[in-house]
C-alpha positions as CSV (number, residue, x, y, z in Angstrom):
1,X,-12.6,15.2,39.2
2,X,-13.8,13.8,42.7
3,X,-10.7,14.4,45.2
4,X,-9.3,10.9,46.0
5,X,-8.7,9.0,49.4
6,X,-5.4,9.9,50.4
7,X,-2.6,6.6,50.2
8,X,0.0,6.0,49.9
9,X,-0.4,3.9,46.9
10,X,-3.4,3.1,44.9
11,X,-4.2,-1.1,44.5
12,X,-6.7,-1.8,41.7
13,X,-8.4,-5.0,42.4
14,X,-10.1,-5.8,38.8
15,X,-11.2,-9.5,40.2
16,X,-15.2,-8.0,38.8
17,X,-14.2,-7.1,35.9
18,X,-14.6,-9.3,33.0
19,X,-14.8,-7.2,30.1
20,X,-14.0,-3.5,29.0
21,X,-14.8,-1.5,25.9
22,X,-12.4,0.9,24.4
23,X,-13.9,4.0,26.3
24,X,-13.0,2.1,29.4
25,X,-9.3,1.6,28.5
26,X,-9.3,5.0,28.3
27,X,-10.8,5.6,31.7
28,X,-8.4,3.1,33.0
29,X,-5.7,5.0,31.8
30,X,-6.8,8.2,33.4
31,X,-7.2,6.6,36.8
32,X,-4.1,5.3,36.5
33,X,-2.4,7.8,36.1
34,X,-4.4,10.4,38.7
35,X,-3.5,7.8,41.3
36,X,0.1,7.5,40.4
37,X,0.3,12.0,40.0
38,X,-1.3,11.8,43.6
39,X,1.0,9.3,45.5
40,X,4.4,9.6,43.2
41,X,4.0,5.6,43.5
42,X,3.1,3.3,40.5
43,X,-0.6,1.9,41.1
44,X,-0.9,-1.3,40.9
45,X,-2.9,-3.7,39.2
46,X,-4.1,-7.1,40.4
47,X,-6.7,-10.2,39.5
48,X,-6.8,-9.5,35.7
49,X,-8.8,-12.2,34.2
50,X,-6.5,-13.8,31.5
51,X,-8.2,-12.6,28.8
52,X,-8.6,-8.6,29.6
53,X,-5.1,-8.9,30.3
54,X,-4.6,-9.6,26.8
55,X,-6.6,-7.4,25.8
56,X,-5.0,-4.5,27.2
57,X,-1.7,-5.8,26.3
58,X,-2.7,-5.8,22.6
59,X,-4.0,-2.1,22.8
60,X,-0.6,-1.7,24.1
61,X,-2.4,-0.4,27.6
62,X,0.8,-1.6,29.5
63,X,3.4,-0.2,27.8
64,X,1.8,3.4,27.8
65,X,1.2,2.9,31.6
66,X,4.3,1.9,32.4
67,X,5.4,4.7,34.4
68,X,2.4,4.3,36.6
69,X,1.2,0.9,36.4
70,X,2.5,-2.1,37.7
71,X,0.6,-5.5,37.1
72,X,1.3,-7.9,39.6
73,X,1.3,-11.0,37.8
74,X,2.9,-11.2,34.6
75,X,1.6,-12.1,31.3
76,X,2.5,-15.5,31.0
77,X,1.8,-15.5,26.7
78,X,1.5,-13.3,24.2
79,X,-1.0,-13.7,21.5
80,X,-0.2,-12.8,18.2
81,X,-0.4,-9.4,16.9
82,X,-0.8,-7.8,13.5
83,X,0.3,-4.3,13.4
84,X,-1.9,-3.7,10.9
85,X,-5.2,-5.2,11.6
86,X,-8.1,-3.4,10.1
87,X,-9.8,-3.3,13.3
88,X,-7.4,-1.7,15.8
89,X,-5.5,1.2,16.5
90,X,-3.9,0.7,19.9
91,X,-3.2,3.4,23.0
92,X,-1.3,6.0,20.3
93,X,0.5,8.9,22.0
94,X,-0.7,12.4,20.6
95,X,2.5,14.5,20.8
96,X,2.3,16.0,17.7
97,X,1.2,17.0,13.8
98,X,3.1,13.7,12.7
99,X,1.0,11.5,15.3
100,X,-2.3,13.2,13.9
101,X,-1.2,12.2,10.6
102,X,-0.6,8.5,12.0
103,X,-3.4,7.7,13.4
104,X,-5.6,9.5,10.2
105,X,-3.6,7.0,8.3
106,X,-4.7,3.8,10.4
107,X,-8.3,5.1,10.8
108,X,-8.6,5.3,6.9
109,X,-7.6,1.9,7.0
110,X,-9.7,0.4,9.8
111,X,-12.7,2.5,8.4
112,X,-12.3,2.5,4.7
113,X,-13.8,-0.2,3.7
114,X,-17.0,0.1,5.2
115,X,-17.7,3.9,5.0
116,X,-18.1,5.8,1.8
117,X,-16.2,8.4,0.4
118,X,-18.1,11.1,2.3
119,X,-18.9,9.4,5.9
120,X,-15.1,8.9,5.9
121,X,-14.1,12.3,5.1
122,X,-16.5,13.5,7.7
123,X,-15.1,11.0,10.2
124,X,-11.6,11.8,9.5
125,X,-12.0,15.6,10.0
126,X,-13.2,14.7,13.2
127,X,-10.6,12.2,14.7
128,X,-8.3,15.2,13.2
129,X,-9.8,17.8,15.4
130,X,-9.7,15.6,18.6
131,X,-6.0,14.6,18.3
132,X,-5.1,18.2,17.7
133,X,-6.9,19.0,20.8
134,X,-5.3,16.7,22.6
135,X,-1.8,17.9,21.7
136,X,-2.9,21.9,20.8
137,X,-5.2,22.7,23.7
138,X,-5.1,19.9,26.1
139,X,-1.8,20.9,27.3
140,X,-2.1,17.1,28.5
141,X,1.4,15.7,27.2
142,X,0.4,12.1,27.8
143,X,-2.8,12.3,25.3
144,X,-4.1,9.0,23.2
145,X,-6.1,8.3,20.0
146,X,-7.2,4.7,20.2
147,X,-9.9,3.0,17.9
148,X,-11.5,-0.5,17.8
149,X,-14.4,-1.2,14.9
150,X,-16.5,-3.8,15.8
151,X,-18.9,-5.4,13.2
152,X,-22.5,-6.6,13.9
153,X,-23.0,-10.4,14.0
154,X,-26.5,-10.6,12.4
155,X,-28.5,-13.3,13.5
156,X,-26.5,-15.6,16.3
C-alpha cells in the first residue's frame, strides 16, 4: 500500500461520488481504517449524497466503521430493512468457524434460487475458502464477507 500524507486526521470529501458497488464498500472500508491506524483519530466523512448514505447504512458500513469513521451529518431516516432479503448480505465480521457458517447460510439463500445444485456448491466452497482466509491466514481481526446479487433488467 502507497505510504499516506502525513495528518493529523484524514477528511473524506465524497461530494463526486454518486454511486458505489460492493467492491467499493470494501475499499472504503479499508481506507478508513488505514487512515484512522495512521493518525489514531477517527476519519471523517462528509457530503454523502442522501442516497449512498443509505446505502452504506443498509450494508451496515457505519456501524462496522464506527471506531474509525465519523459521518458528519447524520442520517436523518432510515429506510426499511429486511434482515433477510434475498439480495444482501451486509459488512459481516469474519471472526470465526461460526461466522463462515453464517454467511454460507445467507449466500445459499441470496443465491439459491438462481443457481443449480452444482454452480452453488462450487460457489459456496469458494465463499468458504475466502472467509477462512480472512479469519485463518489473514491475521486481519477486522475481516468482512459482504454480498449483493443484482439481476439483469432485460430490455429497459
Amino acid at each position: 500500500m502507497a505510504e499516506l500524507p502525513s495528518a493529523k486526521r484524514y477528511v473524506f470529501d465524497m461530494s463526486n461520488v454518486t454511486f458505489i458497488e460492493p467492491c467499493g464498500v470494501i475499499a472504503l472500508l479499508s481506507a478508513v481504517r488505514q487512515c484512522a491506524a495512521q493518525t489514531g483519530e477517527r476519519v471523517l466523512i462528509k457530503n454523502l449524497n442522501g442516497q449512498l448514505y443509505h446505502y452504506l447504512h443498509r450494508m451496515d458500513f457505519f456501524r462496522i466503521t464506527e471506531a474509525w469513521l465519523k459521518p458528519l451529518a447524520p442520517l436523518n431516516e432510515e429506510w426499511s430493512r429486511n434482515a433477510q432479503t434475498t439480495n444482501l448480505l451486509e459488512l459481516t465480521p469474519i471472526t470465526g468457524y461460526d461466522d463462515v457458517t453464517s454467511v454460507l447460510e445467507r449466500a445459499h439463500g441470496i443465491f439459491a434460487p438462481w443457481l443449480s445444485a452444482e454452480e452453488l456448491f462450487n460457489l459456496e466452497r469458494v465463499i468458504s475458502e475466502l472467509c477462512q482466509n480472512v479469519y485463518q491466514h489473514s491475521g486481519d481481526v477486522h475481516g468482512c464477507a459482504l454480498i449483493q446479487k443484482y439481476q439483469p433488467v432485460f430490455g429497459s
